[in-house]
N, C-alpha and C positions, 0 to 999 in steps of 0.2 A: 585477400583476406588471409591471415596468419594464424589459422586456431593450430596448437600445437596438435598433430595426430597420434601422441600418446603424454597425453593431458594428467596431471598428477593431482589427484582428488585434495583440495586445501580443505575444503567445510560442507557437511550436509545439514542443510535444515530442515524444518516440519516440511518447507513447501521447493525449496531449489537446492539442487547440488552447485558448490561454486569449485573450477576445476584453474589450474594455471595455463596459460600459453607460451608461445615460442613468445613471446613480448610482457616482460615483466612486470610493465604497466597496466597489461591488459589481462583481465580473466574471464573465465567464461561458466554464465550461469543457465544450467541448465534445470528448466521447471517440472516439477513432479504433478503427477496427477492426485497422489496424494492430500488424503483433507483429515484436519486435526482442528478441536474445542477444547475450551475451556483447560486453556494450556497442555494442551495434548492428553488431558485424560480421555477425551473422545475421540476417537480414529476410525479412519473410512478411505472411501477412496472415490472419485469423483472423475468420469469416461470423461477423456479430452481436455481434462482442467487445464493440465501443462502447457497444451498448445493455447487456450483458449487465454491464459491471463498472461503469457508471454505475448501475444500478439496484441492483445488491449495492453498490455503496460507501455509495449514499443511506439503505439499510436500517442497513445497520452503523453511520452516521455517526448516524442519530436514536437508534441502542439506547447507543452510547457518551454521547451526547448528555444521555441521557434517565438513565444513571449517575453525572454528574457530571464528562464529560471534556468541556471548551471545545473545541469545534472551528470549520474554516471553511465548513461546510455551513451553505444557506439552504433551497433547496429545486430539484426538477428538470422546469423547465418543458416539457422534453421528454424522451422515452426515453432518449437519448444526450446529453442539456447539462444541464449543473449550476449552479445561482448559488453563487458561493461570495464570503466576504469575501476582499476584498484582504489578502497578507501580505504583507509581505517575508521568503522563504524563509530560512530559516539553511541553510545550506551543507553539512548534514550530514547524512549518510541512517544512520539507528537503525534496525539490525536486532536486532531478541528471536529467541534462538532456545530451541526447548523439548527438540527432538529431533538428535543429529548430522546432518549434511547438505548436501549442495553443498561448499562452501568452505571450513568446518570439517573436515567430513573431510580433501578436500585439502591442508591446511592443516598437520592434527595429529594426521592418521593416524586418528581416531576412524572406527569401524567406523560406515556407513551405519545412520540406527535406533537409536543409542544414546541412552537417555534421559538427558539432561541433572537431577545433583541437584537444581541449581536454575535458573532462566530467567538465559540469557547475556547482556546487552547489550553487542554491538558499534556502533563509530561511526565510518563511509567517509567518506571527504569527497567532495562531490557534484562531479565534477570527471569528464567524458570526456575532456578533454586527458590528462589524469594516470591516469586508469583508475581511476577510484572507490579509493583505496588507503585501506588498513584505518589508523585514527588514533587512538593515545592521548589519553590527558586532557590530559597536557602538550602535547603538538603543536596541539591545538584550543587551548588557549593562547597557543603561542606563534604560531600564525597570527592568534591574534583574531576567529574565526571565532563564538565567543561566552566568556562570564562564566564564571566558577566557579558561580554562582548559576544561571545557566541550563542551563547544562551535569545541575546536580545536578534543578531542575525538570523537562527532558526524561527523565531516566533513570528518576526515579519516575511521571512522565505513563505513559510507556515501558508498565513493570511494571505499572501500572493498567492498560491498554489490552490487555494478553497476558492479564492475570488474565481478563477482560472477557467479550474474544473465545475465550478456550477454554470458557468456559461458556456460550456463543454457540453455537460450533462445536460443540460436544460434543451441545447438541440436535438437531443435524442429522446427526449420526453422522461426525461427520468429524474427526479429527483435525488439529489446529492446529499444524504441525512448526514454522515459524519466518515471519517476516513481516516487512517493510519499513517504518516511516514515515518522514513527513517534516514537520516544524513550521516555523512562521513567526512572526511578530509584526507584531501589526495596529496600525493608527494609536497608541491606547493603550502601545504595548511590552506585549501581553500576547502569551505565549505560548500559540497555536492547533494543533490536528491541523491538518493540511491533504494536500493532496494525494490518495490515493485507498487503496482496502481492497479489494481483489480479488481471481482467482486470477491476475494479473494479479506482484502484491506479497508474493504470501503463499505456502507454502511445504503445501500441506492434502493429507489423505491421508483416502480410502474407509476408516473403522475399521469395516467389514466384511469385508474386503479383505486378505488375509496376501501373495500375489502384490506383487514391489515393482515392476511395473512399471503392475496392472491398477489399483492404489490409489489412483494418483497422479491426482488432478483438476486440478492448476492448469498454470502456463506452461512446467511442467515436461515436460507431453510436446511442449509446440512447441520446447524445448532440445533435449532427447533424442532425438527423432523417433521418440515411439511410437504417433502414429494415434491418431487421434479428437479430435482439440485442440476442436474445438467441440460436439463431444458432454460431455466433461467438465467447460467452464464453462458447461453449459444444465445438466449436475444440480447443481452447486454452485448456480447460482441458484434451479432450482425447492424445494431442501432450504431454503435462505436464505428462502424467499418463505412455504412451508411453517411453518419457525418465527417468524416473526412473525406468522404469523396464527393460531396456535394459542395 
């Protein structure tokens, strides 16, 4: 394993440091404990996040991996750092959603919990200046932010990666409400997963759990302020860790 030992800081974000290695190809991302809302006007900080959604992304990333979805996972030389290949990020954060929730409700009134007939995809443009603002097909065109062609490859990656993770999710009892990615394209121009899979990006609810505020495991109670933020991404991980190895 090749991480460079004096690694040259490329990009910090809300949630990972990405650093360079001795392999141009490859970079190394390492996860913060760090937690941030509503475009980082809310800041906090969250015991063992780093380790905890580094190691749930690396699982999800080898079960996607291992279905047929090209991603930019290598492997994770530590609890909280990841190799990943180099992308060049597309500008555009793809949220699936399965269930009403967050923004959708606010949005269009939809009652909190409403099942969706079919999985949603929407497409933000990656932009804090701008406040991630929700974007048509045509506006992703007329910014050039990508292709017809790529656009239509993301959308179906997308709905392969929801199909995926709900049957993922669903052996761990959890409910899969709606989830974040984000893709690149590596030296080739081949479109990658990249970025990360966590509670962190993802939207998951206790399907034990009728209570809507007791259900909720992901970043959702560091929004909301409902107590226990790090008690409910250590059961999301031990459930995650649970079905892979079963």
């Amino acid at each position: 394993m090749s991480v460079s030992t004096n690694p040259t800081k490329l990009y910090e974000g809300k949630a990972k440091v990405i650093y360079t290695t001795s392999e141009p190809e490859i970079l190394l991302a390492t996860y913060k404990d760090d937690a941030t809302a509503f475009n980082a006007q809310k800041r906090g900080s969250i015991a063992g996040k780093g380790n905890i959604n580094c190691t749930i992304s690396s699982h999800l990333f080898r079960y996607l991996e291992a279905h047929g979805i090209k991603t930019h996972f290598i492997d994770t030389p530590t609890d909280n750092q990841m190799r990943v290949r180099a992308v060049k990020i597309i500008p555009i954060e793809v949220v699936v959603r399965n269930i009403a929730a967050g923004s959708l409700c606010q949005q269009t009134g939809l009652p909190l919990g409403t099942e969706l007939k079919s999985p949603l995809v929407d497409f933000y443009y990656k932009s804090d200046e701008l406040g991630d603002p929700l974007l048509t097909r045509d506006r992703i065109l007329l910014m050039e932010i990508a292709t017809p062609g790529q656009i239509e490859t993301i959308t179906n990656l997308a709905l392969q990666v929801n199909r995926l993770l709900q049957e993922f999710f669903r052996r761990c009892d959890i409910i899969l409400v709606d989830f974040k990615l984000e893709f690149g394209l590596d030296a080739q121009q081949q479109i990658l997963l990249a970025d990360e899979i966590s509670p962190d990006t993802c939207r998951l609810w206790d399907s034990s759990q009728t209570d809507a505020n007791l259900r909720v495991l992901d970043k959702d109670r560091f929004r909301r302020d409902l107590g226990n933020v790090e008690g409910a991404y250590q059961e999301v991980l031990q459930r995650v860790l649970k079905a892979v190895s079963s």
